[in-house]
NUMARTI-514040 format. One record per residue: x, y, z of N, C-alpha, C in turn. Coordinates in pm, whole numbers, padded with zeros to 5 digits, always signed. Layout:
N
XYZXYZXYZ;...
END
This chain:
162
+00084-00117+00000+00000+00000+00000+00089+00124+00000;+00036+00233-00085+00103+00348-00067+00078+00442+00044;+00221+00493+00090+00207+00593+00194+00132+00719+00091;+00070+00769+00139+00045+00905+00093+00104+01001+00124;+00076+01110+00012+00231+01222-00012+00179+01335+00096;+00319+01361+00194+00261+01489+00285+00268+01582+00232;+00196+01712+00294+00176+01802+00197+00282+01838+00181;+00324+01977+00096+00473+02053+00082+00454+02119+00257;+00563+02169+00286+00545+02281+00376+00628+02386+00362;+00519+02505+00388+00516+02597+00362+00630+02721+00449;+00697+02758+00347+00793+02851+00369+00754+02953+00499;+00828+02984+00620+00815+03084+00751+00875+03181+00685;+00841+03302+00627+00881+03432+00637+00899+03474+00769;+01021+03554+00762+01033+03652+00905+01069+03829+00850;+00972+03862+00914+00967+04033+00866+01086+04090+00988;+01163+04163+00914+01248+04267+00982+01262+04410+00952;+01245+04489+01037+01220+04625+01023+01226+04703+01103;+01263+04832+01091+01258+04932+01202+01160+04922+01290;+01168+04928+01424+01017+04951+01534+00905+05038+01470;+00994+05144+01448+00927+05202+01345+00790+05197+01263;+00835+05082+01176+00759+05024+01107+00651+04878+01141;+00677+04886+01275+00596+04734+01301+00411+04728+01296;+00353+04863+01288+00239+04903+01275+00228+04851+01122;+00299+04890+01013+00294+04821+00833+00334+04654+00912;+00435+04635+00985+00468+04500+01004+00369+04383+01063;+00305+04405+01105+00149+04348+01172+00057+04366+01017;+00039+04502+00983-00047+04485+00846+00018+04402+00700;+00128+04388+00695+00196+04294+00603+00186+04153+00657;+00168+04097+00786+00151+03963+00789+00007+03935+00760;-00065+04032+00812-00219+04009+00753-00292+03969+00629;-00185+04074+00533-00158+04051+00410-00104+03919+00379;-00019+03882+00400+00057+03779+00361-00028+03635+00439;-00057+03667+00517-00111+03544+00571-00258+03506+00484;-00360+03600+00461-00469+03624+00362-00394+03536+00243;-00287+03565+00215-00263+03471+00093-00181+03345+00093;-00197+03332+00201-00134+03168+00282+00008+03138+00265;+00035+03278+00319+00227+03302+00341+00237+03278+00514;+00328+03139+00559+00312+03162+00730+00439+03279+00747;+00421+03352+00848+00438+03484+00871+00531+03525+00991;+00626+03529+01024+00656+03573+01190+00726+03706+01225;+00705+03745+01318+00698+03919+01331+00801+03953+01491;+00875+04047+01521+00943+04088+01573+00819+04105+01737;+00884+04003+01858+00804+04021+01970+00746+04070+01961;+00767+04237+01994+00775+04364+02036+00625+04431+01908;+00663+04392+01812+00523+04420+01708+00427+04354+01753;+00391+04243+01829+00297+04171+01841+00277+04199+01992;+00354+04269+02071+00334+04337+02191+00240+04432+02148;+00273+04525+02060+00252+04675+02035+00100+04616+01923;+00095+04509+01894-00040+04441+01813-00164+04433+01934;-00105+04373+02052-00246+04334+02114-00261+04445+02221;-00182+04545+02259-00211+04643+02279-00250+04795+02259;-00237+04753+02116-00316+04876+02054-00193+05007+02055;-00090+04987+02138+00021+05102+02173+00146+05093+02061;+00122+05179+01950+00260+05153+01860+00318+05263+01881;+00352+05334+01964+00422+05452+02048+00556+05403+02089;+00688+05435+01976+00778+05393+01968+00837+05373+02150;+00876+05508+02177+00940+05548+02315+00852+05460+02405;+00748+05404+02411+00676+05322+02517+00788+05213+02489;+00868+05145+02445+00932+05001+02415+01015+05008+02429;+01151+05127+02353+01285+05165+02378+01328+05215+02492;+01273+05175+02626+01310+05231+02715+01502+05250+02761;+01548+05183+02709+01721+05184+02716+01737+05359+02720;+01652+05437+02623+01713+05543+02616+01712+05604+02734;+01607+05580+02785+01578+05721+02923+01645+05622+03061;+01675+05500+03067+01704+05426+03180+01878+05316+03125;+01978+05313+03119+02062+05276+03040+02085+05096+03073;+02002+05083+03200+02017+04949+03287+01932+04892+03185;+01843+04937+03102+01766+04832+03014+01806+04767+02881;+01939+04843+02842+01986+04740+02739+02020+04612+02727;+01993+04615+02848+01998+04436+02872+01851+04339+02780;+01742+04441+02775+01629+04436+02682+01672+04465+02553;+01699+04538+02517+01720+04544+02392+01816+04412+02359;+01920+04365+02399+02041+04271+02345+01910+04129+02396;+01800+04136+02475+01735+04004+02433+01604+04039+02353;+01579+04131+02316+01508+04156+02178+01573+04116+02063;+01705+04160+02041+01770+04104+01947+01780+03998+01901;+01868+03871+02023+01873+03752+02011+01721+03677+02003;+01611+03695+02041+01541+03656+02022+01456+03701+01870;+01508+03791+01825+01412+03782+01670+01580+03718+01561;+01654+03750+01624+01808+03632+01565+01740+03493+01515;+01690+03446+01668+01660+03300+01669+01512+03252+01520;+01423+03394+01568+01323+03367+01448+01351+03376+01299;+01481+03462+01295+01539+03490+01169+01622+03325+01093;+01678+03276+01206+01714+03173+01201+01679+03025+01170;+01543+03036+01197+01475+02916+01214+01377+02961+01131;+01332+03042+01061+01276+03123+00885+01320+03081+00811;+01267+03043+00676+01308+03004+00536+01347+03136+00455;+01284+03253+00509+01334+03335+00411+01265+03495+00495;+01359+03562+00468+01331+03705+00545+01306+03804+00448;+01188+03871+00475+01149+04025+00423+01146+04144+00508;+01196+04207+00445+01266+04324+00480+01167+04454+00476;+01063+04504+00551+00988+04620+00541+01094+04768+00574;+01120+04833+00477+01185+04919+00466+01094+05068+00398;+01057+05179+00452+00983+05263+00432+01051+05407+00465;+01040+05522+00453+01080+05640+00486+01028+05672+00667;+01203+05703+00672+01172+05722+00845+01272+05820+00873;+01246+05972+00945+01364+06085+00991+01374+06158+00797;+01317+06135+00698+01325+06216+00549+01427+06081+00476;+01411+05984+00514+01517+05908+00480+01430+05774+00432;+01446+05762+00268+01359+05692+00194+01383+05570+00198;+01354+05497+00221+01380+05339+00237+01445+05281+00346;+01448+05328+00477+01536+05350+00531+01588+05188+00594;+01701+05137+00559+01741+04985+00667+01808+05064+00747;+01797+05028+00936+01916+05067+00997+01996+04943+01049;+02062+04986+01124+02180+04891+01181+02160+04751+01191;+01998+04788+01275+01952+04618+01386+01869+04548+01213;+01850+04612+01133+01790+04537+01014+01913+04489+00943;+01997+04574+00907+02132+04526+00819+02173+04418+00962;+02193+04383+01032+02265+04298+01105+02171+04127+01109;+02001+04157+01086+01923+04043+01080+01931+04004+00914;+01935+04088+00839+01981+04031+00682+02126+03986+00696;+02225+04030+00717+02353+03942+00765+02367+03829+00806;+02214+03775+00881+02228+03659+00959+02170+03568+00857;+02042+03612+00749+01958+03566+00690+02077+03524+00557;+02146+03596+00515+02226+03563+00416+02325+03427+00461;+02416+03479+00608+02487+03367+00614+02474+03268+00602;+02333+03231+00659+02241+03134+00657+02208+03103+00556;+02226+03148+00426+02222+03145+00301+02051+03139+00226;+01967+03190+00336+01838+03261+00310+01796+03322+00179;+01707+03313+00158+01642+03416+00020+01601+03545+00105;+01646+03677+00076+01596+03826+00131+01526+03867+00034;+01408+03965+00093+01334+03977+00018+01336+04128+00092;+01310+04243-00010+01289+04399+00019+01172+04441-00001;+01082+04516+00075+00980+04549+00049+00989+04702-00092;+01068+04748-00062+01120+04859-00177+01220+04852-00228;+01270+04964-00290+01434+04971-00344+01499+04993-00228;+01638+04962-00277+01742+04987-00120+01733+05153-00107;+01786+05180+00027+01847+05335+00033+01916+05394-00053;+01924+05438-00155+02017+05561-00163+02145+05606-00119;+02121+05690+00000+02164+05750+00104+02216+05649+00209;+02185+05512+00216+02274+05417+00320+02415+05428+00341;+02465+05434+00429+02609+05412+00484+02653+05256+00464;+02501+05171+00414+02543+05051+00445+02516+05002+00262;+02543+05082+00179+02492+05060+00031+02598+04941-00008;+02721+04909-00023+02795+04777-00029+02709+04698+00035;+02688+04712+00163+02681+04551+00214+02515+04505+00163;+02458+04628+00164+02323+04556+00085+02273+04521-00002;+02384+04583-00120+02393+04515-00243+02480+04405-00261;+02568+04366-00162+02675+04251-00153+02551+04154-00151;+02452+04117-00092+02363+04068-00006+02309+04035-00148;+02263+04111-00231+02164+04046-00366+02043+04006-00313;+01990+04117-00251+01826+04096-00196+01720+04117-00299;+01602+04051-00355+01510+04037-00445+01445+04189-00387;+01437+04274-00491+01370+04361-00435+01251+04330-00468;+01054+04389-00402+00944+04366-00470+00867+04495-00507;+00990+04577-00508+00904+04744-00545+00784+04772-00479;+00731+04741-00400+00646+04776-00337+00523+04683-00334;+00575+04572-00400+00424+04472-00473+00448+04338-00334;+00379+04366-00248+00374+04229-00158+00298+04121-00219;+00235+04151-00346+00169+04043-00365+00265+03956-00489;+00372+03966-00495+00485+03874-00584+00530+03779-00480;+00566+03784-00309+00616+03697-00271+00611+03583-00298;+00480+03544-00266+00431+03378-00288+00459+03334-00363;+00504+03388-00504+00475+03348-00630+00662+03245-00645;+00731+03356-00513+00855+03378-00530+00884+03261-00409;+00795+03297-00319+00826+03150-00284+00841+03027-00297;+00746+02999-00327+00680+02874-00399+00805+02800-00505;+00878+02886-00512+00996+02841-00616+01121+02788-00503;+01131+02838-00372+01219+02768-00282+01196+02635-00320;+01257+02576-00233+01303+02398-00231+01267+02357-00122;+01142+02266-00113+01060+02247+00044+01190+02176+00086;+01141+02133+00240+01214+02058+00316+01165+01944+00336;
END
């Protein structure tokens, strides 16, 4: 008798992005999930999801108290680990401070991880411009989607299940 075939399974996107942006980052998994992309999102967005509070300075507290970077360095490692254990990372990148597309540091450092890992990156726009970090994000050869979230899937679907 034949075993029957399990299904494929389906590629974990992990969105990375400025805090900034985790208000689009909650509405892009919505999106993406609507079109049966599984989805995973930075704690701290899904903090700032079920509380209704996307009020940056409510979260970054390191700035006003310096004993809390101990939060921030396990915010990090912990969206590391989701970046890690993702098939493929998208990158929500939007204008933030007059600065068009903007990746900063803690995003260029989770695409670093996604590449080593030898990940598919995916950009929600064109890169910066104006980046300090324009080598390393074109070193990287990230799929840009101009603004079209609705190409992922299409782009997924072409990975190599597991």
């Amino acid at each position: 008798m034949k075993t029957p075939a399990k299904p494929p399974i389906k590629p974990v996107v992990t969105i990375c992005s400025s805090v900034s942006f985790y208000r689009q980052a909650i509405d892009v998994k919505a999106q993406l999930e609507a079109l049966g992309v599984t989805v995973v999102v930075p704690l701290v967005a899904l903090k700032m999801q079920e509380s209704g509070d996307f009020e940056v300075s409510h979260y970054k507290t390191w700035f006003a108290d310096e004993n809390d970077y101990g939060k921030k360095a396990e915010l990090m490692r912990t969206h590391f680990d989701k970046v890690a254990a993702g098939d493929a990372t998208l990158v929500l990148n939007y204008e933030k401070h007059g600065h068009k597309n903007y990746i900063g540091a803690n995003v260029l450092m989770e695409m670093s991880l996604a590449f080593y890992l030898k990940q598919p990156i995916f950009v929600i726009n064109e890169l910066p411009a104006d980046s300090p970090f324009e080598e390393e994000l074109k070193g990287m050869a990230p799929t840009l989607l101009r603004g079209d979230i609705t190409l992922l899937p299409a782009l997924l679907a072409k990975l190599p299940t597991a």
